[in-house]
C-alpha positions in Angstrom: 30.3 -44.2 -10.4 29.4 -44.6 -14.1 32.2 -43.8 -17.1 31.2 -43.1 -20.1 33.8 -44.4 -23.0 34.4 -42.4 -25.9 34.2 -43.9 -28.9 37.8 -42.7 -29.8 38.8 -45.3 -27.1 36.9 -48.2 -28.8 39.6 -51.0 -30.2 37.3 -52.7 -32.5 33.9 -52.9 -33.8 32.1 -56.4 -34.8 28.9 -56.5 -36.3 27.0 -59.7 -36.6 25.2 -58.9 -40.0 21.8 -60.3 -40.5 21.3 -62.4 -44.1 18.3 -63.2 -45.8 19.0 -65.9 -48.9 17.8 -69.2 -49.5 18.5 -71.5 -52.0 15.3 -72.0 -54.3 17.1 -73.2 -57.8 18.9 -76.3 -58.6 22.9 -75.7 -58.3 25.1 -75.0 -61.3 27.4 -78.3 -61.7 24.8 -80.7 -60.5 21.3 -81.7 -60.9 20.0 -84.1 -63.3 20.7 -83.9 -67.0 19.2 -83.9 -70.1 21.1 -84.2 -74.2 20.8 -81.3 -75.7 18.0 -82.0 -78.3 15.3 -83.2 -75.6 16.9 -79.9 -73.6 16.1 -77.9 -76.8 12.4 -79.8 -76.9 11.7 -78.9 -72.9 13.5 -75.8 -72.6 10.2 -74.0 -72.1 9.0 -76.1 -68.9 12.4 -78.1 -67.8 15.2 -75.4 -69.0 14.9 -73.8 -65.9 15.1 -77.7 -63.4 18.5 -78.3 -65.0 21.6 -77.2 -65.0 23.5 -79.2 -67.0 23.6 -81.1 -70.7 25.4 -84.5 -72.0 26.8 -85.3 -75.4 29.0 -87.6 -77.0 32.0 -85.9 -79.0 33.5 -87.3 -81.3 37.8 -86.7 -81.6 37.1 -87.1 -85.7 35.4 -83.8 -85.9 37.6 -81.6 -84.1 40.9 -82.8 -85.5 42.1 -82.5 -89.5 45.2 -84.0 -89.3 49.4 -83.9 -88.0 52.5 -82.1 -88.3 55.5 -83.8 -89.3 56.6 -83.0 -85.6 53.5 -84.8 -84.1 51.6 -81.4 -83.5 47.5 -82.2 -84.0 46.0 -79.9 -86.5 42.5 -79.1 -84.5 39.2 -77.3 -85.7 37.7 -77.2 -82.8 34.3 -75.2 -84.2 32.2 -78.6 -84.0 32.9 -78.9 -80.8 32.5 -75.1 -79.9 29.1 -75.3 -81.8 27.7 -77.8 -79.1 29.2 -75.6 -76.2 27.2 -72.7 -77.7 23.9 -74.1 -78.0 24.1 -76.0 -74.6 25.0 -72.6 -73.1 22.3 -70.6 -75.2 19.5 -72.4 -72.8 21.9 -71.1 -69.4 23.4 -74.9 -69.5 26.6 -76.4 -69.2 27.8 -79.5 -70.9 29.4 -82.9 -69.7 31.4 -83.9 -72.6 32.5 -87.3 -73.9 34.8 -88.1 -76.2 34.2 -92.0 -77.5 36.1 -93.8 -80.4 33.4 -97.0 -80.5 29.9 -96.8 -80.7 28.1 -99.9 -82.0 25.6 -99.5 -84.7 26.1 -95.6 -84.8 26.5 -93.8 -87.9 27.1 -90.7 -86.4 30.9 -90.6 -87.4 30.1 -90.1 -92.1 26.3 -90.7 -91.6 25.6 -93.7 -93.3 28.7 -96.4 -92.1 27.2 -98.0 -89.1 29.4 -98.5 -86.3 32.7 -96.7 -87.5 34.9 -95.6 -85.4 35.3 -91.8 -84.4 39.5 -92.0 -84.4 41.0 -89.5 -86.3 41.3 -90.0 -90.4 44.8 -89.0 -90.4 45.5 -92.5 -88.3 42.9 -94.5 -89.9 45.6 -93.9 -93.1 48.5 -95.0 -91.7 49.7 -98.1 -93.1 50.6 -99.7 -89.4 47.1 -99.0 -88.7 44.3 -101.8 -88.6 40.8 -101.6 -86.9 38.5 -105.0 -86.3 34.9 -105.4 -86.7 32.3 -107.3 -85.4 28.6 -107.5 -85.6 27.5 -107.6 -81.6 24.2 -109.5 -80.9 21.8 -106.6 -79.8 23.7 -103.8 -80.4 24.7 -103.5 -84.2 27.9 -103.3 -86.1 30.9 -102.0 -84.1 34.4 -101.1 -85.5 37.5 -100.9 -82.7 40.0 -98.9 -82.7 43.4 -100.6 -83.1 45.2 -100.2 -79.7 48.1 -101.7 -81.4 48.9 -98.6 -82.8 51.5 -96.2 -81.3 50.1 -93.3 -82.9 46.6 -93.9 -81.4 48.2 -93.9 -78.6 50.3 -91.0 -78.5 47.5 -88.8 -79.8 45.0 -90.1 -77.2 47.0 -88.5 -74.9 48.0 -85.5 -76.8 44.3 -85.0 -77.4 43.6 -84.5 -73.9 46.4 -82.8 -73.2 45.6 -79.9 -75.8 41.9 -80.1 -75.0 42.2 -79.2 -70.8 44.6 -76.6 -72.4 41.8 -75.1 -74.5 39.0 -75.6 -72.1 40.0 -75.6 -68.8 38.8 -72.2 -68.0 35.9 -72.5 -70.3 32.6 -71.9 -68.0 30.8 -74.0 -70.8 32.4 -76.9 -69.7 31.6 -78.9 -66.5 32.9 -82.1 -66.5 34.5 -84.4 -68.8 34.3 -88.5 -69.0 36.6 -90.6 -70.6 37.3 -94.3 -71.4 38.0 -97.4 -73.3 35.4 -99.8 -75.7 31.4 -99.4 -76.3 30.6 -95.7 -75.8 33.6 -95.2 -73.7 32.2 -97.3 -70.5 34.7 -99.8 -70.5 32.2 -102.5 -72.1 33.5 -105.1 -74.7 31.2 -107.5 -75.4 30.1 -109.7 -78.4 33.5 -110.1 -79.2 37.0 -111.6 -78.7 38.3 -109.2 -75.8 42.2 -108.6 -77.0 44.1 -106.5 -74.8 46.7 -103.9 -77.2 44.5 -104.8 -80.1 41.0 -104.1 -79.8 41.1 -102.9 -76.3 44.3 -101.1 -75.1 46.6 -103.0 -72.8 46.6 -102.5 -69.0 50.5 -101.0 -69.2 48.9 -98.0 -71.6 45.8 -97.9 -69.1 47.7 -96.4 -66.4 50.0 -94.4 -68.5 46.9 -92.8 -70.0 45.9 -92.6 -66.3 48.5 -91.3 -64.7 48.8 -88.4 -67.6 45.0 -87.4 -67.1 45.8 -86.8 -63.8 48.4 -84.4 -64.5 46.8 -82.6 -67.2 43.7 -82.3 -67.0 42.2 -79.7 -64.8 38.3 -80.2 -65.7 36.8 -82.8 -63.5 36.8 -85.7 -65.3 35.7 -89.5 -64.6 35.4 -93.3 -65.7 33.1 -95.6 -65.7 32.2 -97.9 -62.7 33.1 -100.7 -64.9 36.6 -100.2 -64.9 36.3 -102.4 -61.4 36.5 -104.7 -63.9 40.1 -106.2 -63.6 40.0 -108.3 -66.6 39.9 -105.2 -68.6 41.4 -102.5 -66.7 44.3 -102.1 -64.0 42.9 -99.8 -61.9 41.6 -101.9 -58.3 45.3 -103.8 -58.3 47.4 -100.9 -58.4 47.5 -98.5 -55.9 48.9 -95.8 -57.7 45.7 -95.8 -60.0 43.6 -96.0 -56.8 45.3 -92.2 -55.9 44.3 -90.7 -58.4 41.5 -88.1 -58.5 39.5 -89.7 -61.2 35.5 -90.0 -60.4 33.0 -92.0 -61.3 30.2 -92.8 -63.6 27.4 -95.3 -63.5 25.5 -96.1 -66.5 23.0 -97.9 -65.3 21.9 -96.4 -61.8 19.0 -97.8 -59.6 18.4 -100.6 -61.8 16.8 -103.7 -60.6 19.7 -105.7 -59.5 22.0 -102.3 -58.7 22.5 -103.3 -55.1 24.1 -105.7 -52.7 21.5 -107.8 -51.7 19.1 -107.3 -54.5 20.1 -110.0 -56.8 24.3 -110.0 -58.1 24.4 -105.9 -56.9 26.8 -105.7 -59.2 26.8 -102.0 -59.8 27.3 -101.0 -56.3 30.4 -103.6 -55.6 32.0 -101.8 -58.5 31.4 -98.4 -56.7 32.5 -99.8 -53.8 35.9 -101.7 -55.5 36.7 -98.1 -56.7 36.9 -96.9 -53.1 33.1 -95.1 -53.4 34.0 -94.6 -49.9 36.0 -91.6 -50.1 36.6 -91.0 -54.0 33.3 -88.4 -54.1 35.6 -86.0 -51.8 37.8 -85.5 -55.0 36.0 -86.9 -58.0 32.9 -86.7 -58.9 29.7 -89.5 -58.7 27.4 -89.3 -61.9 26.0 -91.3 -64.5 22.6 -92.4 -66.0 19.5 -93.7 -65.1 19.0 -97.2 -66.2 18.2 -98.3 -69.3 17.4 -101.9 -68.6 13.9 -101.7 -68.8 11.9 -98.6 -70.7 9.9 -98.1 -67.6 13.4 -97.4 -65.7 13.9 -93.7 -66.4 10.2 -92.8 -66.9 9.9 -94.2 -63.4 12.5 -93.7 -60.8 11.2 -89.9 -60.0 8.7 -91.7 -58.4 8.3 -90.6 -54.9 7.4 -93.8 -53.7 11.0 -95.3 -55.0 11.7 -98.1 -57.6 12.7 -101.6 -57.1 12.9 -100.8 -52.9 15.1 -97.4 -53.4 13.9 -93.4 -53.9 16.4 -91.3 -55.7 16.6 -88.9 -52.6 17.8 -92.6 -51.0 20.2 -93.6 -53.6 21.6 -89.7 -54.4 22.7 -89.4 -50.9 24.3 -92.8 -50.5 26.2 -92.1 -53.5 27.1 -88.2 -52.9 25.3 -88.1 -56.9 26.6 -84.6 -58.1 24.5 -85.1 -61.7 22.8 -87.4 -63.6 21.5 -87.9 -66.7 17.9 -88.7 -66.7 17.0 -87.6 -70.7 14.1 -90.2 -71.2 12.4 -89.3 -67.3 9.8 -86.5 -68.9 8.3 -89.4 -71.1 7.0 -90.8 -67.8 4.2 -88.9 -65.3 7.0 -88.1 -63.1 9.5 -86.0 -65.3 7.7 -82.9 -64.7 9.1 -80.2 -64.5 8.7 -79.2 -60.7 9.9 -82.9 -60.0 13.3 -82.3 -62.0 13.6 -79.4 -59.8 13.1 -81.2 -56.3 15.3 -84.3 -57.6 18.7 -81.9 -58.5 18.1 -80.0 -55.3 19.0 -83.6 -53.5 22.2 -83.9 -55.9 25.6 -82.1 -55.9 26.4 -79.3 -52.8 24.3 -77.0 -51.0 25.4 -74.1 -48.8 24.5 -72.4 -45.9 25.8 -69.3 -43.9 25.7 -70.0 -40.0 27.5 -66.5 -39.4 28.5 -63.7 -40.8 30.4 -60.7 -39.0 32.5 -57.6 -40.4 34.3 -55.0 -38.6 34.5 -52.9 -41.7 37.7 -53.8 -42.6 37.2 -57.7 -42.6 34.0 -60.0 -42.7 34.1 -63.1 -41.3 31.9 -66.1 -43.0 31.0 -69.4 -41.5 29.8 -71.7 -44.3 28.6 -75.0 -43.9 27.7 -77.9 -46.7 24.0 -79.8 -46.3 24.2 -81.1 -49.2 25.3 -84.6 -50.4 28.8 -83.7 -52.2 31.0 -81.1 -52.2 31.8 -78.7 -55.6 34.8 -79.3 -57.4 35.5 -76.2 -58.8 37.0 -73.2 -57.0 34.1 -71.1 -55.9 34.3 -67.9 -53.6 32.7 -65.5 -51.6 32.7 -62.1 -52.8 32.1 -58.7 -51.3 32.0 -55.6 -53.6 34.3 -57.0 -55.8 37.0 -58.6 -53.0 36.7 -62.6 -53.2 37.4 -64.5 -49.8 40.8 -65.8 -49.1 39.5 -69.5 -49.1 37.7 -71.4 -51.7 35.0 -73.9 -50.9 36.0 -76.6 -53.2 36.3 -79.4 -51.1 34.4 -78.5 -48.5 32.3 -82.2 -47.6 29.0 -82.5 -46.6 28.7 -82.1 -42.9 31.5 -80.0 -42.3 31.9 -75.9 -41.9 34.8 -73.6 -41.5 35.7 -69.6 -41.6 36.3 -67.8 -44.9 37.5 -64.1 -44.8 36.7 -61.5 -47.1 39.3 -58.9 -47.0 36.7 -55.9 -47.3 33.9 -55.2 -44.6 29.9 -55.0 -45.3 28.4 -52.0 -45.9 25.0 -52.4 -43.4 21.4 -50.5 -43.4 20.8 -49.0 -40.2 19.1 -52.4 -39.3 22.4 -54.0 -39.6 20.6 -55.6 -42.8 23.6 -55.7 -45.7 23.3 -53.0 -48.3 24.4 -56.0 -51.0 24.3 -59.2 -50.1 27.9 -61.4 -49.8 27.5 -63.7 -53.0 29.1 -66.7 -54.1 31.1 -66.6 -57.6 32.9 -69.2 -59.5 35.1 -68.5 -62.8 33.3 -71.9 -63.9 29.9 -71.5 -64.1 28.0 -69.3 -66.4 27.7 -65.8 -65.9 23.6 -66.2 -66.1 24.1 -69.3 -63.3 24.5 -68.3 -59.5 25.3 -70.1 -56.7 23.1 -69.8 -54.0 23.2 -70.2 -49.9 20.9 -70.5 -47.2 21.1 -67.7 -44.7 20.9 -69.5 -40.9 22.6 -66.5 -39.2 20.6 -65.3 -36.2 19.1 -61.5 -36.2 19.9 -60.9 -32.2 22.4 -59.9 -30.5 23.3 -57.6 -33.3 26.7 -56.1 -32.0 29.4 -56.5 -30.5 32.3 -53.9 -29.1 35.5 -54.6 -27.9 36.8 -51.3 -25.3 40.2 -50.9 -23.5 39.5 -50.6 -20.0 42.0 -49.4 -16.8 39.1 -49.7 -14.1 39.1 -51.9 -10.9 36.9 -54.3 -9.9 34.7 -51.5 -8.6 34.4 -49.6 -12.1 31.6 -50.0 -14.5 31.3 -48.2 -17.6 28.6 -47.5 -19.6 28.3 -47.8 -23.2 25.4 -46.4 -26.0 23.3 -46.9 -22.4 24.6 -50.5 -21.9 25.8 -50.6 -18.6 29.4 -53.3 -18.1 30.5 -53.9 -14.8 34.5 -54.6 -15.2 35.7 -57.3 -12.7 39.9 -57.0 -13.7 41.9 -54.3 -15.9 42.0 -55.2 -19.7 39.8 -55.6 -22.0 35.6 -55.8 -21.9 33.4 -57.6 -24.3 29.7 -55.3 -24.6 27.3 -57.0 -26.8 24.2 -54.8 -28.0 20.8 -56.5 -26.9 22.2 -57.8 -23.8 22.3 -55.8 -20.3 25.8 -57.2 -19.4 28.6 -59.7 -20.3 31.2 -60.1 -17.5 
């Protein structure tokens, strides 16, 4: 005999909502990357394949001088210009700050190569920079690591900066470092390690304090692997930290192992490549070794044996800078597009339930890297209880929303479950794919008391219940013992 069950008596309601999203755009935090004037130039057929911009800052400009106590006098404006522009276009900026930059005159606009440390220091009478005219590159001044005041306000600098900016959406990443353009090079000179280069004891205390202040993902170059300059492979403590990576000269001709020295990728490697993308970041630049480098590794076919889909996924490549590719018959626009779509992390929704109260979202990464920003799912307002920072390539797991979906009478969503991030833009969104299947579109949990020989009968969905408890009726199937 058939029982029909109130729906008074029903203990819970699932519904298996059906999504439709896709992700179409490249993903804010990743993507290649272009400096801001050739942004500017191409904004009208590339502003829209990139999501982020690179410059070189310069500590000079943002800081007029020093209390008696040690406190920096900043005027941050020149710096706050640069974020504004980069952010007029929908963009955020990777920011490095650099003391040496041979032949530059960037710094007072006519004294090539000066340094861009602070005037205030470059008065002191204990303070004494070196100069030398490299072979290729053009007259470089260094920054006297001598100095105790350098080094305290190198610190201090980024200490007060991640205090300024850490919640800034304008900023996405921050790279730091030592000698030419801040990539640990020194060459065409006399290396001298606390005088024109700072020592390996300051290294890892500058280090060390990075890591506990700053809360922007930041990075060094690859060629800190190099342990005649820096400290970092020898000491484990360094090799903790949560520092990424940068590579100035990606998929050049001899970048890997087994293609000539493959120097490039045995410093990735010497870093611990293996696992460092799970907390810091993998960028860089294309090469610059030959012209035909940048203009050419959009190629579809690959360069020198590799395709960037190839080396972006070996890597876990979250951005790159790639300024000089639209020169070549590759850059276009569309392929810009295609090639940040293989960087960085990429979402995808394998479930999705709610019970009204609660929705339940399985989310998986298919991309190459995870994000490293806190990012959430958001309902109506409510965020998830989990953020999907860290979540790695290949793996999935359950976030909650602590507020149900409000569904069509198809069970479609009236508004979609989106993804938000207090660091990104508010013009940027993060997009998913939607994998979750469109049958078996309900599911209802009832207290039972029957025997074996009860069935009950449900919105015309006939149950037969084999044991007192609990049954389990889901809509679009006859029965479910």
């Amino acid at each position: 005999m058939a029982v029909v069950i109130p729906t008074a008596n029903l203990s819970a309601e699932t519904i298996n909502v059906q999504l439709t999203n896709s992700v179409t755009d490249p993903q804010p935090l990743t993507g290649l990357v272009m400096w801001p004037d050739q942004a500017e130039d191409l904004n009208s057929t590339h502003g829209k394949s990139i999501q982020l911009e690179f410059a070189y800052c310069l500590p000079c400009n943002v800081v007029t001088g020093c209390e008696t106590d040690g406190t920096i006098i900043y005027d941050w404006r020149w710096f706050d210009d640069i974020l504004a522009d980069v952010a007029s276009r929908g963009h955020q900026l990777i920011a490095r700050f650099r003391y040496e930059y041979p032949d530059s005159k960037d710094v007072d606009g006519k004294t090539a190569g000066m340094t861009a440390v602070p005037q205030y220091i470059k008065e002191r009478d204990d303070y004494h920079e070196t100069y030398n005219k490299v072979k290729g590159d053009g007259a470089t001044y260094y920054a006297d690591w001598s100095n105790a005041e350098l080094q305290r306000f190198t610190k201090q600098f980024y200490t007060d900066f991640s205090a300024r900016y850490a919640n800034d959406p304008r900023v996405a990443y921050v790279e730091v470092g030592f000698g030419h353009w801040s990539e640990y090079h020194i060459f065409g000179t006399t290396l001298q390690l606390g005088k024109n280069f700072p020592s390996k004891e300051y290294q890892k205390e500058f280090l060390q304090h990075l890591d506990e202040v700053m809360d922007i993902p930041w990075g060094i170059s690859i060629d800190a692997a190099d342990d005649s300059l820096s400290p970092i492979t020898e000491d484990n403590e360094l090799m903790q930290l949560s520092f990424g990576n940068f590579d100035d000269s990606f998929m050049h001709k001899d970048h890997e192992i087994g293609t000539s020295d493959g120097y490039n990728e045995e410093c990735w490697l010497a870093l611990g490549s293996d696992t460092r993308w799970h907390n810091g970041f993998a960028g860089g630049e294309i090469s610059y070794y030959k012209d035909s480098d940048q203009k050419n590794f959009l190629n579809p076919a690959g360069m020198y044996g590799h395709t960037w889909e190839e080396q972006a996924a070996k890597y876990h490549i979250s951005f790159m800078i790639a300024n000089d590719a639209p020169e070549g018959k590759f850059g276009t626009g569309e392929r810009f597009k295609s090639a940040s779509l293989a960087t960085g992390y990429h979402f995808a929704v394998n479930s999705c339930t709610t019970d009204g109260t609660t929705t339940d979202i399985l989310v998986s990464n298919v991309g190459v890297a995870p994000i490293y920003r806190d990012a959430y799912f958001e309902i109506d307002g409510v965020r998830s209880n989990e953020s999907l920072r860290g979540l790695l390539p290949g793996q999935e797991f359950h976030v909650t929303v602590p507020c149900g979906i409000k569904l069509n009478a198809d069970y479609t969503p009236v508004t979609l479950p989106a993804i938000v991030s207090d660091h990104i833009l508010p013009s940027q969104k993060i997009q998913y794919d939607a994998l979750c299947s469109s049958s078996g579109v309900a599911t209802v949990i009832a207290d039972t008391t029957g025997s074996e020989e009860t069935s009950y009968d449900l919105s015309g969905y006939r149950v037969n219940n084999p044991a007192k408890g609990q049954i389990i009726i889901r809509k679009g199937q006859k029965s479910v013992y």
